[in-house]
KEMARFI-695177 format. One record per residue: x, y, z of N, C-alpha, C in turn; residue in one letter. Coordinates in pm, 1 decimal, always signed. Example, Ala and Ser with C-alpha at 12.3 -4.5 7.8 and 13.67 -1.06 7.14 Angstrom:
<pagus>
       n_X       n_Y       n_Z      ca_X      ca_Y      ca_Z       c_X       c_Y       c_Z  res
   +1319.0    -569.0    +780.0   +1230.0    -450.0    +780.0   +1320.0    -330.0    +780.0    a
   +1285.0    -225.0    +708.0   +1367.0    -106.0    +714.0   +1290.0      +3.0    +787.0    s
</pagus>
This chain:
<pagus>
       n_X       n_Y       n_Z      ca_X      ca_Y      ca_Z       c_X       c_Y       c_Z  res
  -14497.2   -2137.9   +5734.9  -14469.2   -2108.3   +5871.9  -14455.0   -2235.7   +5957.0    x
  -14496.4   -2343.3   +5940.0  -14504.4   -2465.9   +6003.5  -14370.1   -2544.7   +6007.7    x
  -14329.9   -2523.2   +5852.8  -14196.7   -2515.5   +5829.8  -14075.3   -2466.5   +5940.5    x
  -14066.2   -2379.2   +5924.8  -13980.5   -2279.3   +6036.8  -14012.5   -2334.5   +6187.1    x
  -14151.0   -2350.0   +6215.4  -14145.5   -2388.4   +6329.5  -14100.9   -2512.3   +6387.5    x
  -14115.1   -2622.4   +6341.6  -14105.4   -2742.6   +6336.1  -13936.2   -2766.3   +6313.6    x
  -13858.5   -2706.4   +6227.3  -13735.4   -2706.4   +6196.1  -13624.0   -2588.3   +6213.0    x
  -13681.2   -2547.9   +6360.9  -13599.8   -2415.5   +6426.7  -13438.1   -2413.8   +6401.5    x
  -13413.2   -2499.9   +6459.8  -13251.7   -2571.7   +6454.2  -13211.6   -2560.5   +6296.4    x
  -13253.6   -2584.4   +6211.7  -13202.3   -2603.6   +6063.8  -13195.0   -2474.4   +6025.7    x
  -13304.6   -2369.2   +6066.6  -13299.1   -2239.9   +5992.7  -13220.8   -2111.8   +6143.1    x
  -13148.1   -2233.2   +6232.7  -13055.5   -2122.9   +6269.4  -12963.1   -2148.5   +6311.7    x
  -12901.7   -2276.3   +6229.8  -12771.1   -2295.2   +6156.9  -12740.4   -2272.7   +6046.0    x
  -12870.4   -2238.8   +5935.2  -12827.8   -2199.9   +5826.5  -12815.9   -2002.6   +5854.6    x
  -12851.2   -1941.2   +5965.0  -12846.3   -1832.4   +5946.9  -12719.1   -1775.2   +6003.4    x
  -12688.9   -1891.7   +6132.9  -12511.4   -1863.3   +6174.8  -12425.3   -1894.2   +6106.0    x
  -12462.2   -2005.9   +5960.0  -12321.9   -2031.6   +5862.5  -12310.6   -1901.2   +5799.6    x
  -12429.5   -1862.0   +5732.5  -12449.6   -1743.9   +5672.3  -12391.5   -1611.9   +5725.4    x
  -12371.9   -1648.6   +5837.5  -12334.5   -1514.3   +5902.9  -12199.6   -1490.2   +5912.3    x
  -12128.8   -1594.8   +5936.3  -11995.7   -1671.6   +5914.8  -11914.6   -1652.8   +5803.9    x
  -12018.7   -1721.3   +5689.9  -11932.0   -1723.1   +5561.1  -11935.5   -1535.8   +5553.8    x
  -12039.2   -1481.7   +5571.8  -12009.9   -1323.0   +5535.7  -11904.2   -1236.5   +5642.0    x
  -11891.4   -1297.5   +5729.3  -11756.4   -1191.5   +5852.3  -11651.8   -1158.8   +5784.4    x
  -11566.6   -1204.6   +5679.7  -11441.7   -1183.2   +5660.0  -11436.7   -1053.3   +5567.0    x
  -11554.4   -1050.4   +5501.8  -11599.6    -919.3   +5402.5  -11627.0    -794.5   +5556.3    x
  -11699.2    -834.9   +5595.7  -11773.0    -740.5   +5676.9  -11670.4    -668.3   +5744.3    x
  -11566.6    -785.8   +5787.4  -11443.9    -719.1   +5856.0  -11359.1    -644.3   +5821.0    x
  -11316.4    -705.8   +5681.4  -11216.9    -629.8   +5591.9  -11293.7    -458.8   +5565.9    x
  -11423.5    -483.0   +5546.1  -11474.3    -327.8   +5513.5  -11453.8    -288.5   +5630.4    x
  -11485.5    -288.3   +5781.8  -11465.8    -187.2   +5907.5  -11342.7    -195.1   +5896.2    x
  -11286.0    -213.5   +5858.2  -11117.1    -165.3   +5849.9  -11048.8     -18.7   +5768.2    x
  -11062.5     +60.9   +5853.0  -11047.6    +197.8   +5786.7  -10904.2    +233.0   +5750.3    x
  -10872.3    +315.5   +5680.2  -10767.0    +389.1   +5670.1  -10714.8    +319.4   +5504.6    x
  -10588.5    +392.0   +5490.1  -10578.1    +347.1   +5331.3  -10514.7    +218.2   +5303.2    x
  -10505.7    +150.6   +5215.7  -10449.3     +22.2   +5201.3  -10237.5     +90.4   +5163.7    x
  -10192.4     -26.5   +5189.0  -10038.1      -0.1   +5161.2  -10020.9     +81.4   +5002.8    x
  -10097.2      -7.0   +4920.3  -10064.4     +43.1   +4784.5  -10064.2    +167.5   +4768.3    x
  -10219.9    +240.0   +4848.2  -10224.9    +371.7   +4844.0  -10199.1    +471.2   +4881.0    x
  -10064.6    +428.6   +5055.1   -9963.9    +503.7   +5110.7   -9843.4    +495.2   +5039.4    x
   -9775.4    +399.3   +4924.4   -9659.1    +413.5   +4871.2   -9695.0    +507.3   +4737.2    x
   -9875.6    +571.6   +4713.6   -9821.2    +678.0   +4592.9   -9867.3    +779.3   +4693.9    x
   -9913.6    +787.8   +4824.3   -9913.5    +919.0   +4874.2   -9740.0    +975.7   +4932.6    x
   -9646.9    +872.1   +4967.4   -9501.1    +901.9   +5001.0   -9435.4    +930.0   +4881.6    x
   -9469.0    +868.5   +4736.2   -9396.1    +877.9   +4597.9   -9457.6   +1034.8   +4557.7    x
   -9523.8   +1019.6   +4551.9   -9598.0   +1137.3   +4474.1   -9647.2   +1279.7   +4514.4    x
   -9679.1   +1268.6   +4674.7   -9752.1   +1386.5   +4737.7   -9628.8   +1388.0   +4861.0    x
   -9465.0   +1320.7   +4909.0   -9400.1   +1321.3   +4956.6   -9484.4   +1327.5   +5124.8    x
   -9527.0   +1279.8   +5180.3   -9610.2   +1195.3   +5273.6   -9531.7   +1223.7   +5372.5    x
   -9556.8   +1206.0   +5474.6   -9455.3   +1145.2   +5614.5   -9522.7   +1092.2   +5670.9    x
   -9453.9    +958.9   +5682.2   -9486.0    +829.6   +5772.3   -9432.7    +867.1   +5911.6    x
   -9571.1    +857.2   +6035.6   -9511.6    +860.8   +6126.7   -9556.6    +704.8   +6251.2    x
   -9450.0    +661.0   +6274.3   -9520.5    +554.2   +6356.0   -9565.9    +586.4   +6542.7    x
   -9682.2    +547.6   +6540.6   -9676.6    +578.5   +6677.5   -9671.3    +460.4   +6763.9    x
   -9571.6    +358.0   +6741.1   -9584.1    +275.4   +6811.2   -9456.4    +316.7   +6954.4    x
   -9444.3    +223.6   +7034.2   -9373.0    +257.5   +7142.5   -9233.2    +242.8   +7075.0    x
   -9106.1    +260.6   +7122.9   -8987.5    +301.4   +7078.1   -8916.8    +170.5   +7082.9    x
   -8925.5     +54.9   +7182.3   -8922.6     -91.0   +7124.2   -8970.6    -166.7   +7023.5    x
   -9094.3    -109.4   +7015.0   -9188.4    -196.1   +6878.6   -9118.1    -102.7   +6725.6    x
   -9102.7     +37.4   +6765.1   -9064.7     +60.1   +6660.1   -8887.9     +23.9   +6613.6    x
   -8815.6     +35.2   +6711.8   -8658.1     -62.3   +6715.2   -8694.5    -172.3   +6628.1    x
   -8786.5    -291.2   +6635.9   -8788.1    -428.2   +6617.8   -8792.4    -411.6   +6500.7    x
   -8871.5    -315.6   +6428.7   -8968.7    -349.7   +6254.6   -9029.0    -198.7   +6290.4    x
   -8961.4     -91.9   +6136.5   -9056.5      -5.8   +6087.2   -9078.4     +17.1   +5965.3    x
   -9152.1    +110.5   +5908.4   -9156.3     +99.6   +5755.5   -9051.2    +225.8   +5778.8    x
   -8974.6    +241.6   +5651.8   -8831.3    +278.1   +5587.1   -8873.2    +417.9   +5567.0    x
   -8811.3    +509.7   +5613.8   -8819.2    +614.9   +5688.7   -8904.6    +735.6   +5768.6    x
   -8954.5    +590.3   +5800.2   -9074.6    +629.1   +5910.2   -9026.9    +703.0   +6001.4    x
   -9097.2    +802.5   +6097.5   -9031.6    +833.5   +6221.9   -9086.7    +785.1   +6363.5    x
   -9052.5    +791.1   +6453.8   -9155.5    +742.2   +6559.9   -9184.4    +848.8   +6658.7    x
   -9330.4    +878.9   +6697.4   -9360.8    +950.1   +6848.7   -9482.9    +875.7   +6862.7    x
   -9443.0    +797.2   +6970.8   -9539.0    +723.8   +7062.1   -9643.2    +806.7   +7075.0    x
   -9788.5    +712.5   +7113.4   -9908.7    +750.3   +7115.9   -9897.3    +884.1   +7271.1    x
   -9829.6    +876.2   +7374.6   -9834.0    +965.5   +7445.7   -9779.7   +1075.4   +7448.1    x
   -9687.4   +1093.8   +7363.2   -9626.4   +1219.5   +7328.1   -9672.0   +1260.1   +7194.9    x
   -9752.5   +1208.7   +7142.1   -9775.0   +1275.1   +7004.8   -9857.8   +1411.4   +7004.4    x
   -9905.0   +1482.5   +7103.4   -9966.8   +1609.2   +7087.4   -9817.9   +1694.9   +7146.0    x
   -9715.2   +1661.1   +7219.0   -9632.2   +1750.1   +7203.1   -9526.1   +1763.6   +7096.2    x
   -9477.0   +1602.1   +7041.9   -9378.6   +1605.0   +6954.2   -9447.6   +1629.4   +6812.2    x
   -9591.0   +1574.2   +6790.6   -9581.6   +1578.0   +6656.8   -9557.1   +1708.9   +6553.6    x
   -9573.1   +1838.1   +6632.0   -9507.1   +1947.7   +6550.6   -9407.7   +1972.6   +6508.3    x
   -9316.3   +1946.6   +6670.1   -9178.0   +1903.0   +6593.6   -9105.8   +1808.1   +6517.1    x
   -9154.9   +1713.2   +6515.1   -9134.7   +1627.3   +6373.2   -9201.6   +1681.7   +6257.0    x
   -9296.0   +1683.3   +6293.0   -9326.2   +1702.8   +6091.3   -9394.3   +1871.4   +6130.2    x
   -9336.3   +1952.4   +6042.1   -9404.7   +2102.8   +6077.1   -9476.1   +2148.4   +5962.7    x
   -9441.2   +2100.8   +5856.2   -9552.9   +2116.8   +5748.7   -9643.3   +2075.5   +5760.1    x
   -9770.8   +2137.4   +5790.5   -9913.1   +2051.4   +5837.2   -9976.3   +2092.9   +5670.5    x
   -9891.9   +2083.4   +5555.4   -9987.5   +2085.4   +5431.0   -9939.3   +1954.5   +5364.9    x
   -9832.9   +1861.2   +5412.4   -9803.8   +1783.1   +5332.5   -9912.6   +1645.7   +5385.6    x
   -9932.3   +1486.5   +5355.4   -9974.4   +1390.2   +5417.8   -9906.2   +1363.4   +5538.0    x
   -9989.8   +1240.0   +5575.5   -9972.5   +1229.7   +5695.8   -9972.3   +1073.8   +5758.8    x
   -9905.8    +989.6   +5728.7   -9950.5    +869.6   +5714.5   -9914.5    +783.7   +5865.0    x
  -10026.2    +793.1   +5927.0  -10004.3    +747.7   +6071.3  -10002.0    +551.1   +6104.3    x
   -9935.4    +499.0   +6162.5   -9877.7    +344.8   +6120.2   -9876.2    +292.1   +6289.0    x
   -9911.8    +231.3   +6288.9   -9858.8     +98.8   +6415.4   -9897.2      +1.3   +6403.6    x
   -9864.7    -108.4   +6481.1   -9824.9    -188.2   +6494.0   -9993.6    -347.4   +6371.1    x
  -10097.8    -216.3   +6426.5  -10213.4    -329.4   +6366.3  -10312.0    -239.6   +6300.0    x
  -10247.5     -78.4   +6344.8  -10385.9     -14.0   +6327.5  -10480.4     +63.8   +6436.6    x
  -10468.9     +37.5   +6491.2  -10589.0     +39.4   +6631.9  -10524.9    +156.6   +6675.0    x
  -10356.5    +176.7   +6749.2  -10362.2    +309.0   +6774.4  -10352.3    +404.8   +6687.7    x
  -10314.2    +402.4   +6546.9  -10321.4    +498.2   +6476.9  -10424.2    +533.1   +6502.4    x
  -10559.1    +470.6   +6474.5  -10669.0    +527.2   +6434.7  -10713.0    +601.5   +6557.8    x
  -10678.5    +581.2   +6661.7  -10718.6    +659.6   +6778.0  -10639.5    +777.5   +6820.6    x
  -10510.2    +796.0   +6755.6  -10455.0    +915.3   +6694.4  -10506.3    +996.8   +6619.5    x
  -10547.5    +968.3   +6488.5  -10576.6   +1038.3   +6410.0  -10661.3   +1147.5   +6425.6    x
  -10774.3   +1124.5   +6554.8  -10863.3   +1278.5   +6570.9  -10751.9   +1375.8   +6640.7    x
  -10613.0   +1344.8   +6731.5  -10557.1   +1452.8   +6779.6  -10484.7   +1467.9   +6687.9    x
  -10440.4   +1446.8   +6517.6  -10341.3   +1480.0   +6471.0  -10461.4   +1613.2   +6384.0    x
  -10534.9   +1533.6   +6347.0  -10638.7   +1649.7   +6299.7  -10735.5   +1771.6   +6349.1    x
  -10691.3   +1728.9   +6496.2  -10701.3   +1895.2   +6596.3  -10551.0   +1941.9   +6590.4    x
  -10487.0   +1896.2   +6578.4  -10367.2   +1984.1   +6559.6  -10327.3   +2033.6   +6406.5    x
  -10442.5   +2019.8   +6306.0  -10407.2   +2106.9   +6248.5  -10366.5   +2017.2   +6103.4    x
  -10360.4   +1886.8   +6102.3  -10323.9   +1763.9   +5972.1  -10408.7   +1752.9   +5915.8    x
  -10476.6   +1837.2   +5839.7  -10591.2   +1785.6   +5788.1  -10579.8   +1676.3   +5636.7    x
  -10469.7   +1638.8   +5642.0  -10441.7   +1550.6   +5547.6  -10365.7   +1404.3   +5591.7    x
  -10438.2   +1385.5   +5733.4  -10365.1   +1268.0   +5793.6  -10442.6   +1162.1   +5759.0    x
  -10400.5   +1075.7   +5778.2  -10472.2    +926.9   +5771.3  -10385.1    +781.1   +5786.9    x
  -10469.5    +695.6   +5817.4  -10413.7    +594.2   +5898.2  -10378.0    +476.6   +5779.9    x
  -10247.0    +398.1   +5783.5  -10263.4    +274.7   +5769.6  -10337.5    +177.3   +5757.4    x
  -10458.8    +150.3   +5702.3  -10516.1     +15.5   +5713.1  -10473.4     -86.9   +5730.1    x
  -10496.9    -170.0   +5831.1  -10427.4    -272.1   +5878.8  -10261.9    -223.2   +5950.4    x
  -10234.7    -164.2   +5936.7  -10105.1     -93.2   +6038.0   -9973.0    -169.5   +5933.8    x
   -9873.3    -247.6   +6024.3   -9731.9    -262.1   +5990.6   -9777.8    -382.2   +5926.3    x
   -9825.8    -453.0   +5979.9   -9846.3    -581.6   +5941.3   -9971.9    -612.8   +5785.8    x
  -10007.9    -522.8   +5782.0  -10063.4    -503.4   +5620.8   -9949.0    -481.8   +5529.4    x
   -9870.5    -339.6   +5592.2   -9734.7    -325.6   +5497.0   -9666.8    -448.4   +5456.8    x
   -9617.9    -509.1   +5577.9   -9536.7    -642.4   +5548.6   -9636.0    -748.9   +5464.9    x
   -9730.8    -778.6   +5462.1   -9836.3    -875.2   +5392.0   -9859.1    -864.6   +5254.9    x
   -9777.3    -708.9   +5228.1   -9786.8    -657.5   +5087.1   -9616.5    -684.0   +5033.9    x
   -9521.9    -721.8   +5088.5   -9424.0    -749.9   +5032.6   -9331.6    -632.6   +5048.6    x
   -9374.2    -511.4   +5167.9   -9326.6    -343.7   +5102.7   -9173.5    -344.6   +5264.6    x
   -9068.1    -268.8   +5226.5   -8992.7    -283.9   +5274.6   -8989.2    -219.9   +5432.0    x
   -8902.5    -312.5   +5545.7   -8931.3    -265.8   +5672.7   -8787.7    -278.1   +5708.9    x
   -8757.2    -173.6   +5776.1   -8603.8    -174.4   +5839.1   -8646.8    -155.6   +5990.3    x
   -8498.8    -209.6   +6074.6   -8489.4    -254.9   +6196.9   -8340.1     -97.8   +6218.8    x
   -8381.3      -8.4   +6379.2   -8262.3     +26.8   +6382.9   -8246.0     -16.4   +6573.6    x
</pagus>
């Protein structure tokens, strides 16, 4: 204990490196939703629909390839009419992540119970090498 006391400073820089070197794990885990790999076998395999909810400029610039778009404020009226099968996936996308995920509880009061978000959003897609068209 004399230890510690005497050498405060040493044992709380070794506890902020420590804390440091562990953030990038810590972060990557609070990062919800599925990774890219595991939205290109839910679109291959379980025929998915990607929907982006980014705004209608962001989605113009860069989307994933045949994504559709309804912005975060219209998505409780349009999203029926875009996708009306509420048994197929549901793969909700923007720009980082952040608004999908704050989508996702109104896509699943409306009835998606097979929705889920992008991890990491567009910019995970692109980081994975996976294709993005501009219209």
């Amino acid at each position: 204990m004399p230890f510690l006391a005497q050498n405060w400073a040493l044992v709380l820089i070794a506890v902020v490196s420590g804390g440091l070197l562990l953030w990038p794990g810590i972060a990557a885990g609070a990062r919800s939703g599925v990774p890219p790999d595991v939205a290109v076998q839910l679109i291959n395999r379980e025929r998915a629909v990607v929907v982006d909810v980014s705004e209608s400029d962001e989605f113009a610039a860069g989307h994933i390839v045949g994504s559709r778009n309804v912005p975060v404020g219209q998505l409780q009226q349009r999203l029926p009419e875009v996708v009306k099968n509420k048994g197929v996936p549901l793969i909700l996308v923007c720009a980082s992540g952040t608004r999908a995920q704050r989508c996702l509880g109104q896509a699943k009061s409306l009835g998606y119970e097979k929705a889920v978000v992008l991890g990491g959003g567009l910019r995970a897609w692109k980081d994975a090498n996976l294709p993005v068209e501009r219209s």
